[in-house]
C-alpha positions in Angstrom: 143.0 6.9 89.8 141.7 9.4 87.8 139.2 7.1 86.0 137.9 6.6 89.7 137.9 9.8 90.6 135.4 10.8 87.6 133.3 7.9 88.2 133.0 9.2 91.8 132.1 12.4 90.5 129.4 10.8 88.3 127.7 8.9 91.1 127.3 11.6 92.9 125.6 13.7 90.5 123.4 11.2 89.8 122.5 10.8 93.4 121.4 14.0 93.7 118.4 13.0 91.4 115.7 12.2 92.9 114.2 9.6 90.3 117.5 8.3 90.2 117.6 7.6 94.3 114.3 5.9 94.1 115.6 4.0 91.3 118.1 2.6 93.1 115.9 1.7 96.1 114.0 -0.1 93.7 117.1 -2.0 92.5 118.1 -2.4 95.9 115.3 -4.3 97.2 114.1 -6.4 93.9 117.3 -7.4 94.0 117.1 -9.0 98.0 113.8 -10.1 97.1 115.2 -12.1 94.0 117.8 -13.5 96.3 115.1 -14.8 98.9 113.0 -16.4 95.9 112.9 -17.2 92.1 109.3 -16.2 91.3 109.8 -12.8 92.0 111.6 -11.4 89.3 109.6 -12.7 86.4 107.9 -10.8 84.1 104.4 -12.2 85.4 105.2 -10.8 88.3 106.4 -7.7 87.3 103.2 -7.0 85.4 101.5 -8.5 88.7 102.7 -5.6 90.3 102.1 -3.0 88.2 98.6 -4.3 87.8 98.4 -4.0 91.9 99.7 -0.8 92.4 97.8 1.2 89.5 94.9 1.4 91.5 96.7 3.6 94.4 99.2 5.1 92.1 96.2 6.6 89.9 94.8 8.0 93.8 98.3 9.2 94.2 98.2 10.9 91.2 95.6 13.3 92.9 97.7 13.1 96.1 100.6 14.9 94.8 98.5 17.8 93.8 96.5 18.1 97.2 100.2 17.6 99.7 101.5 19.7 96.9 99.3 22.8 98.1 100.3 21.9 101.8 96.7 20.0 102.2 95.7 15.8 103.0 93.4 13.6 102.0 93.0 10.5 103.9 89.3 10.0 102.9 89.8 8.5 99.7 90.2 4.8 100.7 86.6 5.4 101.9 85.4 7.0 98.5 87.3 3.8 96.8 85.0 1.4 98.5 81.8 3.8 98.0 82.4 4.0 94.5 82.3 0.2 94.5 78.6 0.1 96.1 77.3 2.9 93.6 78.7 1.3 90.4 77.7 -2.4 91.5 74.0 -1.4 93.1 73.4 0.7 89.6 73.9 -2.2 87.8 72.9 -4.9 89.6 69.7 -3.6 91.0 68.9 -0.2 88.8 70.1 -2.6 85.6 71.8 0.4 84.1 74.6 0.0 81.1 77.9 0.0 81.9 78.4 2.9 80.7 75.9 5.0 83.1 76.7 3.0 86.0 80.5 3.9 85.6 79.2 8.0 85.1 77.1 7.9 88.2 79.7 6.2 90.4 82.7 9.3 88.8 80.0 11.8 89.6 79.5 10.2 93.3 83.2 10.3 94.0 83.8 13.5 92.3 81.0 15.0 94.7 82.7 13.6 97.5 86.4 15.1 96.4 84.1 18.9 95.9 82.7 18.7 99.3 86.0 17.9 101.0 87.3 21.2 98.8 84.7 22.9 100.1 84.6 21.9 103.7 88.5 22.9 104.2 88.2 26.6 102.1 84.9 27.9 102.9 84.7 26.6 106.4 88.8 26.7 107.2 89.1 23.8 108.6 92.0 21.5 108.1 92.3 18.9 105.6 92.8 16.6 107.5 90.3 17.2 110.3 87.6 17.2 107.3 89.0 14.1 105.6 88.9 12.1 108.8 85.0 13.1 109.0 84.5 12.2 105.6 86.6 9.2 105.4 83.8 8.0 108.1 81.4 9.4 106.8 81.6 7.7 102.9 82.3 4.4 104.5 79.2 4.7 106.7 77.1 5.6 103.8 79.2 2.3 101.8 78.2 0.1 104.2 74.4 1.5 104.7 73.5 1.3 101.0 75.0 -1.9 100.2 73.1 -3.7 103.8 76.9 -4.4 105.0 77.2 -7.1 102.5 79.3 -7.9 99.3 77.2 -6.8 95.9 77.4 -10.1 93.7 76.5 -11.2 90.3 77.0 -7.8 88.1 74.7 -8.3 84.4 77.8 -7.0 82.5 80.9 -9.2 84.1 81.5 -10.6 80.9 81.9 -8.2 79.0 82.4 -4.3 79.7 83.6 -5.2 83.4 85.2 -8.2 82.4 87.4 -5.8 80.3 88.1 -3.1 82.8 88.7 -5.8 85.5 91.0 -8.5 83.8 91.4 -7.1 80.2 94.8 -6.9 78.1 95.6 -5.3 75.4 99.0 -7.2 74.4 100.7 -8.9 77.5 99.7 -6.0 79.4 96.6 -5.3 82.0 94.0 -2.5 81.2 94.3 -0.8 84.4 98.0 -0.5 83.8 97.3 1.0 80.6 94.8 3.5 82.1 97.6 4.6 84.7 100.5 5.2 82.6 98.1 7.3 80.3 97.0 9.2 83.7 100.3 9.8 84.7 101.5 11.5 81.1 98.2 13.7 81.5 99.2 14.7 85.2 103.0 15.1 84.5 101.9 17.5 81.4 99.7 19.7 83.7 101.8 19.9 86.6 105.3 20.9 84.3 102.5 22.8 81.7 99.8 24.4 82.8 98.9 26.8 85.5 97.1 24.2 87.3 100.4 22.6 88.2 102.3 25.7 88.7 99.9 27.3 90.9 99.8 23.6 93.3 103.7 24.7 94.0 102.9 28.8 94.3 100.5 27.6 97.3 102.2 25.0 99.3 105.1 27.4 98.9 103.6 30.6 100.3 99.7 30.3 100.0 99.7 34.2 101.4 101.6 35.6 98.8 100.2 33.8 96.0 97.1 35.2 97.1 98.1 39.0 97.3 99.0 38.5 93.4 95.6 37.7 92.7 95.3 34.1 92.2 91.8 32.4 93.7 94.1 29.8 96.2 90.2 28.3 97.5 89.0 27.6 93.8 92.2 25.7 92.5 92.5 23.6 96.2 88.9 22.7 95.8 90.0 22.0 92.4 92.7 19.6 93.5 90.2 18.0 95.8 87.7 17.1 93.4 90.2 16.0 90.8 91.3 13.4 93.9 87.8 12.5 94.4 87.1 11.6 90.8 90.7 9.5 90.5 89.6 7.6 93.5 86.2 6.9 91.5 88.3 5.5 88.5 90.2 3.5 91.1 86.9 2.0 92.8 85.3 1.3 89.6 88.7 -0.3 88.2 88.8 -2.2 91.5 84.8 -3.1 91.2 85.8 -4.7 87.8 88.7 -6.6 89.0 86.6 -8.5 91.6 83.6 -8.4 89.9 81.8 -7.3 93.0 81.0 -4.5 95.0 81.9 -4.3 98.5 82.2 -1.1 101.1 85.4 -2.5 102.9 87.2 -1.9 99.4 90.1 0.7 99.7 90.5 0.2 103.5 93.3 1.5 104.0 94.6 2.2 101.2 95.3 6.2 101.8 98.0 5.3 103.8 99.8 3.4 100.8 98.9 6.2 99.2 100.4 9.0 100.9 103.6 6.5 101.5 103.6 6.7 98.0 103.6 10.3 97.5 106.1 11.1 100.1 108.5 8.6 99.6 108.1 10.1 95.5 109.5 13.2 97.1 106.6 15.2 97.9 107.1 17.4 101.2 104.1 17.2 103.4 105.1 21.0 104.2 104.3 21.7 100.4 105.3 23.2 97.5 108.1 20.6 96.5 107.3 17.6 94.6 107.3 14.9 91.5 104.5 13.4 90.0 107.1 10.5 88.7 108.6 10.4 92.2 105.0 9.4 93.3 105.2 6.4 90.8 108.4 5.6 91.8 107.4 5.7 95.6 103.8 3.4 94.6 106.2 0.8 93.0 108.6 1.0 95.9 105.2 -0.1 98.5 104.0 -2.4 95.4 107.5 -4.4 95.2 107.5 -4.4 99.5 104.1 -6.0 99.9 104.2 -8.3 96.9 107.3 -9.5 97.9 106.5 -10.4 101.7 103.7 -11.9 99.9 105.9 -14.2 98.2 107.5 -15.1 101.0 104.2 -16.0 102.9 104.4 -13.0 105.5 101.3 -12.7 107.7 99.2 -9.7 105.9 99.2 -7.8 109.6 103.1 -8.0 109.5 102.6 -6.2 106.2 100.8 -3.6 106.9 103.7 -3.4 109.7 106.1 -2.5 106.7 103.4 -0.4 105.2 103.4 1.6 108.2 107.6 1.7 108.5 107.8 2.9 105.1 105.4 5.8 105.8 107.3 6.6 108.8 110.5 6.2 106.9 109.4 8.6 104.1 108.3 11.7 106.2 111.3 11.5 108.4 113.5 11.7 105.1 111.0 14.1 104.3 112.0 16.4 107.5 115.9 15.7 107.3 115.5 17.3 103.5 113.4 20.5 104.7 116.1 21.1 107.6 119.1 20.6 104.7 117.4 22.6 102.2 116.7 25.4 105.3 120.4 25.1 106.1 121.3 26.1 102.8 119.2 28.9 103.1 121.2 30.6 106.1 
């Protein structure tokens, strides 16, 4: 009995972890995934996964800072699919290198993550009234440049982009590589560096971190741009992949995104979050979708789940802000 009771004990503690909850949520359903069919627990798939989900977790990555300062972002499935356009037009009809053509489509998206900053601390307006404006806006601008059509036959697909797209190094995709590397960078400035720090001093009181003379506006443009430029490395990793450039790319894809980061344990209220919760949370949507895919779901009756884990997240979100306020009094 006692053996039991200590074991208890144990579970408990470790349930009080968050990496350790989403853990076993990831346990829970790649287990009733394997159940329903054999191919999904492979390592092919596995690394199938990863490879789908390292486009939005490296987006999410930018996320975490900007919910972290009590802002949103929902423009940057628009700046995914603009970066696309800008990195296949400069190559296919500027006939830039690689190399150029991946600069000008980071500085594109970068400019797109400043002017959001910008647009929410000089002008005070909401995040997420801006980001709705620009989320159209970008995709407008996508679509214009490109005529509305896909942007084929890239002069460098086999080799640079060929790399980027469906490279390995080992057993293991390049884009993979690129997000793990992007998520020890990210974890090391948000546990590190006053970066970090100061994303939890503003979504925890923004007013006081003020008065002690931090710049709040320059650091939130800061995270904005930061998520602007990770959603230009997602684009251009995505451009790769498909070997085309199309405006329509990312649609979408900020609501996996923030489903991500909430469901990682980021509070939408600020000022409390993980950046290896957001992982977690990315891999949690990844396993979802690529196992209704499996099982030959219709793709609207997956963005159904999409949308349920979203909802799902920010109500757990709310019932741990009320607990944590309970405590309080």
């Amino acid at each position: 009995m006692s053996n039991i009771r200590i074991d208890v004990k144990i579970i408990k503690i470790l349930f009080r972890s968050l990496i350790f909850r989403l853990l076993f949520i990831i346990v829970i359903i790649s287990a009733g995934f394997t159940l329903l069919s054999p191919y999904f627990l492979t390592v092919s798939n596995i690394i199938n996964v990863l490879r789908q989900i390292s486009y939005t977790a490296i987006i999410g990555i930018g996320m975490t800072f900007i919910i972290l300062s009590q802002n949103i972002d929902i423009s940057v499935g628009s700046v995914v699919g603009f970066t696309s356009v800008v990195g296949a037009l400069s190559m296919k009809i500027y006939h830039v290198p690689f190399q150029i053509a991946l600069i000008i489509a980071l500085i594109a998206a970068t400019f797109c993550g400043l002017a959001n900053g910008i647009f929410v601390t000089k002008l005070k307006i909401p995040s997420f009234i801006v980001t709705l404006a620009t989320m159209s806006i970008v995709r407008g601008i996508a679509f214009g440049i490109s005529g509305a059509s896909a942007i084929f036959g890239l002069p460098e697909l086999s080799k640079a982009v060929d790399f980027f797209g469906a490279g390995r190094i080992s057993i293991i995709p390049v884009p993979i590589i690129i997000m793990f590397m992007l998520f020890i960078i990210a974890y090391l400035m948000l546990s590190y560096t006053r970066f970090g720090s100061y994303a939890y001093a503003i979504g925890s009181n923004e007013k006081a971190t003020r008065l002690v003379g931090i710049k709040t506006d320059n650091y939130k443009i800061l995270y904005f741009t930061m998520t602007g430029f990770l959603a230009g490395v997602a684009g251009f990793l995505m451009m790769c992949r498909m070997g085309v450039g199309q405006a329509n790319t990312g649609l979408t894809w900020e609501f996996e995104v923030i489903s991500a980061v909430v469901l990682g344990g980021t509070s939408l209220s600020g000022g409390r979050g993980n950046i290896w919760g957001t992982l977690m949370g990315a891999i949690i949507v990844g396993i979802t979708r690529n196992g209704l895919n499996i099982l030959s779901v219709d793709p609207q009756f997956q963005q159904v789940a999409i949308g349920l884990i979203l909802l799902g997240a920010v109500a757990i979100d709310i019932a741990t802000r009320r607990t944590l306020a309970d405590r309080k009094f």
